[in-house]
Every structure is written in structure tokens, then in C-alpha cells.
N, C-alpha and C positions, 0 to 999 in steps of 0.2 A: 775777507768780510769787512765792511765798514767798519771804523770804529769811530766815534764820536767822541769821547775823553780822551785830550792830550796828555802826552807826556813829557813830564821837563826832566831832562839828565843833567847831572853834576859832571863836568870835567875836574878829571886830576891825573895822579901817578897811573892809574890804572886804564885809561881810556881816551889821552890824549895824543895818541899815535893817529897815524892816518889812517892806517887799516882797522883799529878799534873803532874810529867815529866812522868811519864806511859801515862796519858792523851795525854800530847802537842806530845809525837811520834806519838802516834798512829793517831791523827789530823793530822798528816806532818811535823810534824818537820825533819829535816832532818841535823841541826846544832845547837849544844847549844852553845850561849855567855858567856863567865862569864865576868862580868863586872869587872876590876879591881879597878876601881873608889872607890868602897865600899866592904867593908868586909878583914877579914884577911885572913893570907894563908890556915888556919886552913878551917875556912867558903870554902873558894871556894875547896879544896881538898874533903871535907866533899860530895860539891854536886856534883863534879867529878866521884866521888866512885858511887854516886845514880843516874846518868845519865846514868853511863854503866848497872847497876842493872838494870833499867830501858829498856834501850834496849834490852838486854837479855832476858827479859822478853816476851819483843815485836817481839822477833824472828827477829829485825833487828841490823845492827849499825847504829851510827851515829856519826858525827866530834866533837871535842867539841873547840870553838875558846877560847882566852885569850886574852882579849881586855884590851892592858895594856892603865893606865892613862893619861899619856902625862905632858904634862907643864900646869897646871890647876892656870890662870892666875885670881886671884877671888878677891874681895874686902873684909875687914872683917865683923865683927857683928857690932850689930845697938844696942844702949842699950834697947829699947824699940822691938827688933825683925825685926823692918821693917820701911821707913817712906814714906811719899809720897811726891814727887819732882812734881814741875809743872813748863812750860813754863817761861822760862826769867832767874830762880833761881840762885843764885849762890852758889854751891858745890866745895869741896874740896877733891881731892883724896891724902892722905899723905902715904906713905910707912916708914916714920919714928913714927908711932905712937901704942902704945900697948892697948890702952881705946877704951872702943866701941863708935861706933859713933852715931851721930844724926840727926837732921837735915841741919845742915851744912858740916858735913866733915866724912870721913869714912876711915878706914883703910885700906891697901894694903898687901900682900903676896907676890906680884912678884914685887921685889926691884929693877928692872932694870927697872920698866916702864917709868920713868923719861928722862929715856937717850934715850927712843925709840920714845917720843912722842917731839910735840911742838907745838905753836902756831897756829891754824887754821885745827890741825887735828881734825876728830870725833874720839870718844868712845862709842861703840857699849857695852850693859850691858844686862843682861837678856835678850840672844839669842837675843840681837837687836830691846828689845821693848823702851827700854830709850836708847836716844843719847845725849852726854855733848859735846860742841865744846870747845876747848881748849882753853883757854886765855893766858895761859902763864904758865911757868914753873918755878921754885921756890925754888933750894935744890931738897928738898925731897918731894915738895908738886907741885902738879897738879892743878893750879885753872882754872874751867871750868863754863861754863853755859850753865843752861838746856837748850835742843835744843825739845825735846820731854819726856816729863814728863812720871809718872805713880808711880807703888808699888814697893817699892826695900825692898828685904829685904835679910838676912843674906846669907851671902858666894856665893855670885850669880856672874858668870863670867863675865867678861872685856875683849876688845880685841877694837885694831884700826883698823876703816873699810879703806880699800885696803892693809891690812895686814903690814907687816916688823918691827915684834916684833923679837928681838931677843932670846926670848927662845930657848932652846938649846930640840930636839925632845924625848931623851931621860933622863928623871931625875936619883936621886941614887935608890929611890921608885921603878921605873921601871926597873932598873939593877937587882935591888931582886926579881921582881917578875917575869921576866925572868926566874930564876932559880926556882918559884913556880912551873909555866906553865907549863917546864920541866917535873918536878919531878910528876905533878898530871896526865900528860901524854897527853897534849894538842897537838893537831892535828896542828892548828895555831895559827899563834899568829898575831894579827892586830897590830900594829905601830902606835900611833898618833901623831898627826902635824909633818910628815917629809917634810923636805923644800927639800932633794936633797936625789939621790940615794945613798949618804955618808951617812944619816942618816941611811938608810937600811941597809949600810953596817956594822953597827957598831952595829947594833940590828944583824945581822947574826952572825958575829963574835962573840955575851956575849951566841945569844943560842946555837950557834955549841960547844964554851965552858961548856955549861951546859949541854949539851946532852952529853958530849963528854963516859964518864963514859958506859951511858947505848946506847950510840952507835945511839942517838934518833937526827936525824933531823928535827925541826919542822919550817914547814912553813911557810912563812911571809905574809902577807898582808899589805898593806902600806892604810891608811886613809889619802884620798887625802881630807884635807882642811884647807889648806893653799895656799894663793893668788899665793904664786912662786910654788908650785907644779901642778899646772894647766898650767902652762906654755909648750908650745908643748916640747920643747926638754927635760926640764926638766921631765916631764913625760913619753918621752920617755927614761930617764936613770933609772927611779924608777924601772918602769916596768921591763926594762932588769934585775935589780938585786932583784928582789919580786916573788912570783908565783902569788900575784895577787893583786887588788887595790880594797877600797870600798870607793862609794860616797858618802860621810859624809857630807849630805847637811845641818846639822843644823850650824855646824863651819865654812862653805866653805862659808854659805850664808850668816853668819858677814861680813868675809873678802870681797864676790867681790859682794854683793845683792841679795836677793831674784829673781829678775827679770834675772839674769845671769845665774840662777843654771840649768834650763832645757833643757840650749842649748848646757850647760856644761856637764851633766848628759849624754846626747847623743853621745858626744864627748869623753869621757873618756870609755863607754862601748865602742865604736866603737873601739877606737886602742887599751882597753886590748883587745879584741876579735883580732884582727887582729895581734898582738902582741901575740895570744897563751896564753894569761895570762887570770887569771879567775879576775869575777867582782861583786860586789855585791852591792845593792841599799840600802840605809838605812836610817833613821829618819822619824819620823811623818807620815809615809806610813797609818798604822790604827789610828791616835792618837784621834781619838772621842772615841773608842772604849776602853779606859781606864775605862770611867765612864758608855758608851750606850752599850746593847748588837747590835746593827748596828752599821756599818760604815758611812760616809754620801756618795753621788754618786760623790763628787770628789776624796776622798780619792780612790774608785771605780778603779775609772780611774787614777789615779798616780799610783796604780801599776798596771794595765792594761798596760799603758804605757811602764813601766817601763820593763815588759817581753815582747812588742814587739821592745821594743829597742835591746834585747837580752841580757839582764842580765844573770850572772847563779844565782843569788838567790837576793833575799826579805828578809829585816829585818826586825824585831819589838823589840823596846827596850823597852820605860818603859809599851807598850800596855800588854806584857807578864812579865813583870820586877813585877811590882806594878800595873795592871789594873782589874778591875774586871770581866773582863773577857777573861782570858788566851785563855782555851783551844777553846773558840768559836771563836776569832780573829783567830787563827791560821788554822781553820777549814775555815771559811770567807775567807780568805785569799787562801789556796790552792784551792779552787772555783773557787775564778776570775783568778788566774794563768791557771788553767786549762779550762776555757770558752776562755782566750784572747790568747791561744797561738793554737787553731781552727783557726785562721784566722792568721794566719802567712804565711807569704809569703815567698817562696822557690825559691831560684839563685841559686842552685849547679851548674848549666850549666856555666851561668856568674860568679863567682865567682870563677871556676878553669878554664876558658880561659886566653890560655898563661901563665898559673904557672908551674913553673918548681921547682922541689924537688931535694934536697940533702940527701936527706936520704932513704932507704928503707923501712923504719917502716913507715916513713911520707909517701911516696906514698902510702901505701899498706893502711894506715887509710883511708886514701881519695879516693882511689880506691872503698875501702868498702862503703864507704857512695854514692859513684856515683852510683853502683851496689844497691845498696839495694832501691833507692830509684827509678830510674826505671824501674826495677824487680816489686816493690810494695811486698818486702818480708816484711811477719811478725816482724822482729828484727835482730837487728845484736850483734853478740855474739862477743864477742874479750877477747880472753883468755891472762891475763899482770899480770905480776910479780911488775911493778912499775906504770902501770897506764897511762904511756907517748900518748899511743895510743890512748885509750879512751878521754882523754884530748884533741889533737888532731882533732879527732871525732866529740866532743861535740862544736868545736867554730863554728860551722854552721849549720844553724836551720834546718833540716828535722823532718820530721813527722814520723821516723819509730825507734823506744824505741833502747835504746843504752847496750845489756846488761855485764858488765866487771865481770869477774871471776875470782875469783886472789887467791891464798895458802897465800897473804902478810895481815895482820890483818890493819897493817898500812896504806898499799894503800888502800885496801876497806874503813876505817874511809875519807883520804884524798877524796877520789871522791866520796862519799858523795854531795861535793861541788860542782861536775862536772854537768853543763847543761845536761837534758836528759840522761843522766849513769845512769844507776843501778847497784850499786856496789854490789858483792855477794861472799862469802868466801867460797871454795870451797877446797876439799883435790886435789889435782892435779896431775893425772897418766900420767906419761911418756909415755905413750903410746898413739899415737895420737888419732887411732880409738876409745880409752875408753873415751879418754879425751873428743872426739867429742859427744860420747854417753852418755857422763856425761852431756853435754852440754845443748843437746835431751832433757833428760829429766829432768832437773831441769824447762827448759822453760815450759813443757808439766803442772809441778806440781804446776806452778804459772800461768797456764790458759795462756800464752800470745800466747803458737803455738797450732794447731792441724793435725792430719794428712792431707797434703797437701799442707800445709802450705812453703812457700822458706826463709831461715835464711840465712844471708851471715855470714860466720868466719873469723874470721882472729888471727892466731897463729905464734909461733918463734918454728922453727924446723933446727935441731933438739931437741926434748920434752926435758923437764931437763937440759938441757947448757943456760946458761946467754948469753944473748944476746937480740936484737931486731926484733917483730917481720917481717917475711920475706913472709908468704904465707895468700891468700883469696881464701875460700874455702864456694863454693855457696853448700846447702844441701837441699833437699825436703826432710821435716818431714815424715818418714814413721811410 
């Protein structure tokens, strides 16, 4: 059965073999992560190589993302590994110290934290399970008291809850591995903690310089979590310079609370989607499912949710990273994508009353979809050199499969990511009527038409000149 919500998998210990990612495609995957966080360039190139072997395999493609680092703002080691803080305690966070710590005081990595905090701020630790209220600041040392206790143990992150750390979005870590990305041929690249469309800019900038050689553009995505990037206007400037954003609820949900993130999560699909820009949903989505072969019925429903918000895809990071059950998450998972978006609810009527286009290609996308889904045709077929259309296409929910045919190897990887697309690589005749009959039947040979059946097209004519497409063209399968 169709599915229309992508899925992005996290590679790591668990599912970086060849015969694992043979698996997680053929389950749905439809985007590989590479985590930047861990491993060297060596590592991530290595499973780069075995992602594509792997698709190849599969008779499909698929994208593969570059999830660079970010400003990883962490406390040091503990001499004994770990200790445990309770209620009242008094803790010391020192950025001037090279000894492991204990149970009084602990080491710092991010040497500015000093000058970001003060008196009466919290410090959110271990994804916000311990909170230290700040007493007072000191030099180089932080003295706090615990506000909610628990296990702390080695290299575990820090951040002030309503955000306005100064970390800067891109480290030198992240400059270089830019030019990994690059070179292992990564489709996109995700961004983390950008506070302003400047930080995008200056990630577009290091990879246009890094592609520049092999002529490779690669995509951005900006990791909204941080407190000022949820900011409407702010968001509204990320978006304009990104092709797309992901909700990065475990960091977002330090900075502004767990209790904010859902209505946030809404909010930010809403105007990438309306914005044209793609979106993706991520963190803790399956996170039982590391250790249980089930989910439990909220995790169910969070991504249930989450696709009829209108996401274009579903993450899993360490559920497929490090879980013991890779390829059955990812299976679980394109299930309830495909049961919750049955019940999706259709506006193309509402939703282009009183829109007006600037464009040709843009009207003729939305033409197409208005058509096909009155009609009740089979699919719509949209022959793209770059994708633009389909992209287009896919920011509004219809129920009739989207399928894009492209000679570009690159745009088929890119829309991958696309809601509803089917990306498919095709040799491409200048000639209309073959191009159309190539069309015929490629659909015929993946079962979606049969004789009788109505496909809407939509093409740039004349065949073979650059440009945008210009005509929709309704065909009864013969």
C-alpha cells in the first residue's frame, strides 16, 4: 500500500552492516541519518558506500542526511563514572578544572557558560531530568543547588531552560565535516541549534564551497531547537534560506518545556508546509522500542499525530542507531503512517480559494492536484528535471500517490524526502508521446494503473530545453 510519510533512520552499532540497511529499506526507510556526533569521516564514508550498495540492491534510492554536531555543550567525567545528586545538594560546575569530578563539582567543556548564566537561572542536565538553580557565579565556577535530583553521569549535556546560550551554531568540528558530507555525497545536511537564518547562511556558504569542485549542492535543513528559533519571524527567515526544518523536540524541550513542544510541533509543520519548505518530526517517536519489540499506544499516537499534522517524514534515532530492534521499528512504524493518514482530511477546495500564482510551473502543480483528485484518477505523474513541481504537489494532503520521473540521480535521492512522491529514475525521450508511454508503463509495471484507469501529467514542453514545467495532460490507461 502507498505510503506517503517518510521515514528517516538513524545509522549506528545496530544497523550499519550491509545486510541491516538491505533490511531497514526494504521495511521503508526511505532516508539514512548519519549521525555526526560519533564516528570519523572514515566510519560515516564507509556506511555511505553501503547505503547505496544497499539500495541498488533494493531496486530503489534513497537520501542520505548528514546530521552535523552542533555546539555539544556537556559537563566532564566523574572519577567514579557517575554520582547521584539529591534535592537541596550543593554542586559546582567549574570550567576551569581538568580532574574528574565527584560528588561536589564537575568539569565543563563549554568555557562561556559563565558569562551566559546567573543567579536565579535553571540548568537543565540529562535531557532535563536534573535541574540546579543557580546561586551565584564565581570566575570560573557555577555554584548551584539541586533543584531535582537523580544519576549524572559522564559527558552528559547542559543547557539553560528559556535558552540564550551563546554558543555560536556552527563549531571548526562541523566546518570539517561539511566537507565530509560533501565528498561521501550526502543529499542533506541538517544544521543544529541555528538561532537565525545567518547561521544557515553561513552553513550554505562552507557547503557551496565544498561542493563547489564537483558542482554538488547539498541541502539544508535547519534543526529548530533553540528558544529564538521558534520565534515566528525568526522562523520565518530560517525557512526562507533552508529547504527545510526538523523538530528537534528532545533540545527544543530543555529550552522552552516539554508541555510547549506540541503546540510548537503544529506550528512549525504548519508554516514549513505553507512556506513550501519540507519538515520532519524527530526524537523519541519509538523510544520503548530500543529495548521492546512493541511500541507502547502513546508512542502510537505521537506519530499518528505527527503525520496528520502533515509532516513529510518520521525519525528514529537511537530506536535504529543502537536499539534492538531496528528493522521491526521501522516496519511498526510505516504501519501506523500508513493506517493514520486513511483518515486525512482533504481542503484542496479551501485551501486554493483566492490563491493567486506567479508562476506557470506553480499553477500547473496545483492545477494537477485539483484535477486528479476530483477526477478520482489513479496518480499523477509529473515528469522534473529538478523536482520543483513535485515539491509543490506534495505540500497538500491528497489521497492520490504522486509519481516524479526524473533522468537527475540527484533529484530522485532529494524527493525521496518529498510527502507522497515517488521518486523514480528514468532515461528520458524527448519526445513527448514516448516520454508519456514511458510513463504508461512504468505505472502498469509497479501495479498502481490499469486499463481504464485516468493519470493526470504534467510536463515542460518543449521535451529536452530547460525550463519549467508548462502543460497538464489528463490520459486514460489504454
Amino acid at each position: 500500500m502507498h505510503r506517503a510519510t517518510k521515514i528517516v533512520a538513524t545509522v549506528g552499532p545496530a544497523s550499519s552492516s550491509l545486510e541491516t540497511l538491505t533490511e531497514l529499506i526494504m521495511a521503508g526507510v526511505d532516508v539514512v541519518r548519519l549521525n555526526f556526533s560519533h564516528g570519523t569521516a572514515a566510519d560515516h564514508q564507509a556506511v555511505a558506500t553501503r547505503v547505496r550498495s544497499a539500495a541498488l540492491s533494493c531496486g530503489r534510492e534513497v537520501a542520505i542526511m548528514a546530521d552535523l554536531q552542533g555546539p555539544k555543550i556537556r559537563i566532564g567525567k566523574f572519577e567514579e563514572g557517575k554520582i547521584t545528586l539529591s534535592s537541596g545538594e550543593q554542586f559546582i560546575l567549574d570550567t576551569n578544572t581538568d580532574t574528574l569530578g565527584n560528588q561536589s563539582r564537575v568539569g565543563l567543556d563549554y568555557k562561556d557558560l559563565p558569562k551566559d548564566v546567573r543567579a536565579g537561572d535553571d540548568l537543565l542536565l540529562n535531557d532535563g531530568l536534573i535541574v540546579l538553580a543557580v546561586d551565584r557565579v564565581q570566575g570560573s565556577a557555577i555554584y548551584t543547588t539541586v533543584k531535582v535530583g537523580g544519576e549524572l553521569s559522564n559527558n552528559k549535556g547542559i543547557n539553560r531552560q528559556g535558552g540564550g546560550l551563546t554558543a555560536p551554531a556552527l563549531t571548526d568540528k562541523d566546518k570539517a565535516d561539511i566537507q565530509t558530507a560533501v565528498d561521501l555525497g550526502a543529499d542533506y545536511l541538517a544544521v543544529s541549534f541555528p538561532k537565525s537564518a545567518q547561521d544557515m547562511e553561513i552553513a550554505r556558504q562552507l557547503a557551496n564551497r565544498a561542493g563547489e569542485k564537483q558542482g554538488i549542492r547539498v541541502k539544508l535543513i535547519a534543526k529548530i531547537e533553540r528558544i529564538e528559533a521558534v520565534q515566528p519571524d525568526v522562523l520565518d527567515a530560517i525557512l526562507a534560506v533552508s529547504e527545510g526544518v526538523m523538530v528537534a523536540r528532545g533540545d527544543l524541550a530543555v529550552e522552552v518545556g516539554n508541555a510547549s513542544v506540541p503546540a510548537l510541533q503544529k506550528r512549525i509543520i504548519r508554516t514549513a508546509r505553507e512556506a513550501n519548505k519540507l519538515v520532519i518530526t524527530a526524537t523519541q517517536m519509538m523510544e520503548s522500542m530500543i529495548f521492546h519489540p512493541m511500541p507502547t499506544r502513546a508512542e502510537v499516537s505521537d506519530v499518528a499525530n505527527a503525520v496528520l499534522d502533515g509532516t513529510d517524514a518520521v525519525m528514529l534515532s537511537a530506536e535504529t542507531a543502537a536499539g534492538k530492534y531496528p528493522v521491526q521499528t521501522v516496519a511498526y512504524m510505516a504501519s501506523i503512517c500508513t493506517e493514520a493518514e486513511k483518515s486525512e482530511p482533504v481542503h484542496l477546495d479551501a485551501d486554493f480559494l483566492d490563491r493567486t500564482f506567479q508562476r506557470i510551473d506553480q499553477s500547473i502543480a496545483y492545477g494537477a492536484l485539483f484535477t486528479a483528485y476530483h477526477l478520482g484518477a489513479a496518480a499523477i505523474v509529473t515528469l522534473t528535471d529538478s523536482g520543483s513541481t513535485p515539491l509543490w504537489m506534495s505540500r497538500y494532503l491528497i489521497h492520490v500517490p504522486i509519481y516524479a520521473l526524473t533522468g537527475n540521480i540527484s533529484a530522485q535521492r532529494a524527493m525521496c524526502l518529498f510527502r507522497n512522491v515517488v521518486p523514480l529514475q528514468i532515461t528520458m525521450s524527448d519526445d513527448r508521446e514516448t516520454a508519456l508511454s514511458q510513463a504508461q508503463a512504468i505505472l502498469r509495471e509497479r501495479g498502481v494503473v490499469q486499463t481504464g484507469d485516468s493519470i493526470v501529467l504534467t510536463i515542460g514542453e518543449p521535451m529536452g530545453c530547460a525550463g519549467g514545467t508548462n502543460t497538464l495532460k489528463i490520459v486514460r490507461v489504454d
